[in-house]
C-alpha positions as CSV (number, residue, x, y, z in Angstrom):
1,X,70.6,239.7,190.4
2,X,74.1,240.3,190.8
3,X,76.4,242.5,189.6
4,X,80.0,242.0,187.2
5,X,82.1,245.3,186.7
6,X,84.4,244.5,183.6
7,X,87.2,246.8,184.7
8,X,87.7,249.7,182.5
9,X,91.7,250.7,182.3
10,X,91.2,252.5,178.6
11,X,93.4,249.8,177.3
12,X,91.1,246.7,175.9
13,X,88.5,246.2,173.9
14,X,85.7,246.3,176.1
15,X,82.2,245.8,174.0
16,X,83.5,242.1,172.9
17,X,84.1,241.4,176.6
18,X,81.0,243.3,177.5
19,X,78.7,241.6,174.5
20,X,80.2,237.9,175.8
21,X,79.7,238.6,179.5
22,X,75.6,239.5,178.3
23,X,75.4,236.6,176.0
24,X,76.2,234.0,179.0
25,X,75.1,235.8,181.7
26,X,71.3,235.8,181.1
27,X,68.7,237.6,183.3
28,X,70.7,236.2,186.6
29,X,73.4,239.3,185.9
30,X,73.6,243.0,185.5
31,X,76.9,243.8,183.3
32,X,78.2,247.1,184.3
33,X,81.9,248.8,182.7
34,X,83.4,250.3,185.7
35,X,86.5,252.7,185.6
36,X,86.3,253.5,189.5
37,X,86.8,252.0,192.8
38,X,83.7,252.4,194.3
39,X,81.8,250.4,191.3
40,X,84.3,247.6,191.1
41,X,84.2,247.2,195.1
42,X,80.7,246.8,194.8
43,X,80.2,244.3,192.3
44,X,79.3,241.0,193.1
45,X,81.9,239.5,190.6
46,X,85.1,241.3,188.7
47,X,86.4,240.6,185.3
48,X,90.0,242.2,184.4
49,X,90.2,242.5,180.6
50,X,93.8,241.8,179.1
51,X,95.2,244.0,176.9
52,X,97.5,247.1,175.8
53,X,101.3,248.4,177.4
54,X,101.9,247.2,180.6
55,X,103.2,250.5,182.1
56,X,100.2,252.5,180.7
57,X,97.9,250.1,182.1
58,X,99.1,250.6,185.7
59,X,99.2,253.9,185.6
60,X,95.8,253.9,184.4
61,X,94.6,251.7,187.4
62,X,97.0,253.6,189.8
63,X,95.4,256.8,188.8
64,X,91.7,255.4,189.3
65,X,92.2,254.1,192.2
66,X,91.9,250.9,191.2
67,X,95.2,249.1,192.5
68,X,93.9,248.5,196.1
69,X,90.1,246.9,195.4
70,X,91.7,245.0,192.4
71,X,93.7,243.1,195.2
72,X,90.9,243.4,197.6
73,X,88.3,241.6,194.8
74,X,91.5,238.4,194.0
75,X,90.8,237.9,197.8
76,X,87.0,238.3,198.4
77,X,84.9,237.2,195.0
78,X,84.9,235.8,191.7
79,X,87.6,237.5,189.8
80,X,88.3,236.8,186.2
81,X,91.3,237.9,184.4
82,X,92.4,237.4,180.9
83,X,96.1,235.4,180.3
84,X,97.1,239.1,179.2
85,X,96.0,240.4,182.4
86,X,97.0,237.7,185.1
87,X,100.5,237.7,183.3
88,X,100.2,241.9,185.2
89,X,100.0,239.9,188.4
90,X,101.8,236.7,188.1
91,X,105.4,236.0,190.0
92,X,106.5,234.3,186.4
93,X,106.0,237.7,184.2
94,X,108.9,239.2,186.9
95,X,111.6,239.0,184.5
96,X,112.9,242.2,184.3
97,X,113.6,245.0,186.1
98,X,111.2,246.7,184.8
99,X,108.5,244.8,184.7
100,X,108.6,243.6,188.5
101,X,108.0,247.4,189.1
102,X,104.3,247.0,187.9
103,X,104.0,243.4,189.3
104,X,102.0,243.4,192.7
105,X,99.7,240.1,193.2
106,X,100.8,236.6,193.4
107,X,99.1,234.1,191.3
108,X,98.7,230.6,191.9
């Protein structure tokens, strides 16, 4: 059985993500909501909900530790992130200053 961490960053709605994830998934996959590194480095495969203020967001995964095994999981496993939440990542959302502050994964 493997495991999915649906990242918890206090800023989507996480039981509709939660009750899809179960509803597809089956036997073949423990769904776990995971708001630390250790958790989400472990999983077997990472979702990365969309949702809420950019800048609150970040701070939320910078102050969980989450930044570093976010990148670590694009590179390693099945990630999935929502449009919201690959838009957090993407070259294209770098149009403003601000913004491209927060910005710290390509996507292709």
């Amino acid at each position: 059985m493997s495991t999915v961490a649906v990242i918890d960053y206090g800023g989507s709605n996480l039981r509709s993500v939660v009750k899809a994830l179960e509803s597809v998934a089956g036997t073949d996959h423990h769904i776990i909501v995971a708001d630390d590194a250790r958790s989400v480095a472990n999983a077997d495969r990472v979702v990365f909900p969309g949702q809420g203020a950019i800048g609150d967001c970040m701070a939320r995964l910078h102050a969980h530790g989450l930044v570093e095994v976010i990148r670590e999981c694009t590179r390693t496993r099945p990630f999935l992130g929502s449009v919201w939440a690959c838009n957090r990542w993407s070259p294209t959302a770098r149009k403003t200053a601000a913004l491209r502050a927060w910005i710290f994964l390509p996507v292709k």
